[in-house]
C-alpha positions in Angstrom: 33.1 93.8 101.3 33.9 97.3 100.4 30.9 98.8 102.3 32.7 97.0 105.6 35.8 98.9 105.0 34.4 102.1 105.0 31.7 101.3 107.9 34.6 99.8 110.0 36.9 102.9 109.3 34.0 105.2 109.9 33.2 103.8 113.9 36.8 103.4 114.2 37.4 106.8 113.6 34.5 108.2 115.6 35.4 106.1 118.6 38.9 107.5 118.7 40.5 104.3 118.7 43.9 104.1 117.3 45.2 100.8 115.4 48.7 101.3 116.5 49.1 100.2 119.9 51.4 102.1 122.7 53.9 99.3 123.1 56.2 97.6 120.2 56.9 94.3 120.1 60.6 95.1 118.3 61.7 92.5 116.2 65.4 93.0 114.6 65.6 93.1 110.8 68.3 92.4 108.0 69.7 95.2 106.6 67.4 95.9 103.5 64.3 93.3 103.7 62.4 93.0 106.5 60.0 90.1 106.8 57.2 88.7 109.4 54.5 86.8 109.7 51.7 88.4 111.9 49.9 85.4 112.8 52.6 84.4 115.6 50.7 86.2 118.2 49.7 85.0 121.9 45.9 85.1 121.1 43.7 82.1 121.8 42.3 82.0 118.2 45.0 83.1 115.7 43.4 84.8 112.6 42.0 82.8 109.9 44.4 84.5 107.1 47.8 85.5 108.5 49.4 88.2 106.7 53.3 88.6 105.6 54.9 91.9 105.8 57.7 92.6 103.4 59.8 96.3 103.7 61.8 97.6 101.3 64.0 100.9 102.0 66.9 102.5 101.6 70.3 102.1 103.1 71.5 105.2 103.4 69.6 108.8 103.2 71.4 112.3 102.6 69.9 114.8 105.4 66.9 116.8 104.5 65.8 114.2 101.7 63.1 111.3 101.4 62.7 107.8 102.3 60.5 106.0 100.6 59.4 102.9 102.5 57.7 100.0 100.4 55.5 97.8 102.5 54.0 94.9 100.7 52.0 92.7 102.6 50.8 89.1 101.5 47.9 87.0 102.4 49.7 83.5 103.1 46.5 81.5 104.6 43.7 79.6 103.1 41.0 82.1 103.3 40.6 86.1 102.6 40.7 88.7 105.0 38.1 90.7 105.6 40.1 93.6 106.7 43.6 94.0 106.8 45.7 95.9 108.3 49.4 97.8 107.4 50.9 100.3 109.6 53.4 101.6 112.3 55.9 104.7 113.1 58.2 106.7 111.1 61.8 107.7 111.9 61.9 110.9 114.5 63.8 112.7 112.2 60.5 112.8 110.0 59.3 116.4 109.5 56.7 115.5 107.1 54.8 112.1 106.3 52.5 110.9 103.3 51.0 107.4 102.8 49.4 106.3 99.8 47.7 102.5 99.3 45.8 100.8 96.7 42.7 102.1 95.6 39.7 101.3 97.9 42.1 101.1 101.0 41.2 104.3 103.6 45.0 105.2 104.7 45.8 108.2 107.3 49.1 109.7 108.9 49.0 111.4 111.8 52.7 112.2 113.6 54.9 109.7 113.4 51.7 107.0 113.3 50.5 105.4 110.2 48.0 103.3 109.2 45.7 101.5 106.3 42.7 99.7 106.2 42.2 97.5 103.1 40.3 95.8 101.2 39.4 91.9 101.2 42.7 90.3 100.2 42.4 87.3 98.7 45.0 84.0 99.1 48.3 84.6 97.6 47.3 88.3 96.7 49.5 91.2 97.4 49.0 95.0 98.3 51.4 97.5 98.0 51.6 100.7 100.4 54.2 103.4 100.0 55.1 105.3 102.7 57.0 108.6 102.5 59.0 110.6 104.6 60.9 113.8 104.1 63.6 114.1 106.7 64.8 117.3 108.3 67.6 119.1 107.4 69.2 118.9 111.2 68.8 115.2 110.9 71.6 112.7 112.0 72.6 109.1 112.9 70.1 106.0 112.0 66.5 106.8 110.7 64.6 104.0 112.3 61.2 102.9 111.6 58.8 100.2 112.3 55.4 98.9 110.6 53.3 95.5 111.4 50.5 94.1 109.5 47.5 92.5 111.0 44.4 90.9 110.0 41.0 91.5 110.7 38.7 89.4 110.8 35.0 90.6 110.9 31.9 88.7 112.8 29.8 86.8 110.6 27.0 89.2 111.8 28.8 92.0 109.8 30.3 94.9 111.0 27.9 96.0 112.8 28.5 93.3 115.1 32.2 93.9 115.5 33.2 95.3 119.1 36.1 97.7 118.3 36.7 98.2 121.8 37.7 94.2 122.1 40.7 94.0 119.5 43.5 93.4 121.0 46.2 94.7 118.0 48.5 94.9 120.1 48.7 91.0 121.0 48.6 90.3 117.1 51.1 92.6 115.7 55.0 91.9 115.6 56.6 94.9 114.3 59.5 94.6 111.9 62.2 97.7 112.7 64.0 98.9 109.6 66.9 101.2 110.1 68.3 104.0 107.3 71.7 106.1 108.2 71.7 109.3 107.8 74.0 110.9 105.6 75.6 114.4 106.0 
């Protein structure tokens, strides 16, 4: 399965098509977990193993500091994913981003976007990705930020078979928005 991660990242990349789709389905989130199930979409086959997306951040951020945003996404249905998926946008007070994801997992930043490919997940399982963002020193008011999770699930021809142009993330991912004052 690790040879489909890379081949999928590979023509995803080389086809310029982005994960992370133009228009956010907002949902509203407690104050310091943030939690979703990505399998509540409108498509006419939901994915075999829905994923769960946990957030943990900070409250409150001094101006010019980090946030470190802890995404940990879970594998709640009876069967593994072939690919899943954990991204979204940072706060537009970010001047820089990083993202960092478990070993075998191809994870890229790029503006405010984010986004990571891993590995199978097995049921049950957990992976972890950080994400994080150092704030400018002009910064003010609420950080905001939001990330979805999505599941992939790849043809039984391989990935060869898989049409990227015919995902539809956009239909499949709820994003959850978590929201960090800005201290000054």
């Amino acid at each position: 399965m690790r040879r489909h991660l890379t081949a999928f990242a590979a023509t995803a990349m080389a086809a310029g098509v982005l994960f992370v789709p133009q228009s956010a389905n907002a949902a509203t989130a407690p104050p310091t977990v943030a939690t979703l199930g990505a399998s509540a979409g409108a498509l006419a086959s939901p994915p075999l193993s829905p994923l769960k997306l946990t957030a943990y951040y900070p409250r409150r951020a001094w101006a010019g500091d980090t946030i470190v945003y802890t995404l940990k996404t879970r594998n709640v249905g009876s069967w593994p994913t072939d690919i899943a998926y954990v991204g979204g946008y940072v706060p537009k007070q970010a001047r820089r981003v990083q993202i960092i994801g478990p070993s075998g997992s191809y994870c890229e930043a790029k503006g405010r976007e984010v986004g990571c490919l891993l590995n199978r997940l097995r049921p049950g399982r957990t992976a972890s990705v950080k994400v994080k963002v150092w704030l400018r020193g002009s910064a003010r008011g609420t950080a905001t930020a939001e990330f979805a999770t999505a599941s992939i699930d790849v043809p039984a021809g391989g990935i060869d078979t898989l049409n990227i142009y015919g995902i539809d993330a956009g239909v499949d991912l709820k994003y959850v928005k978590v929201r960090t004052r800005i201290l000054r």
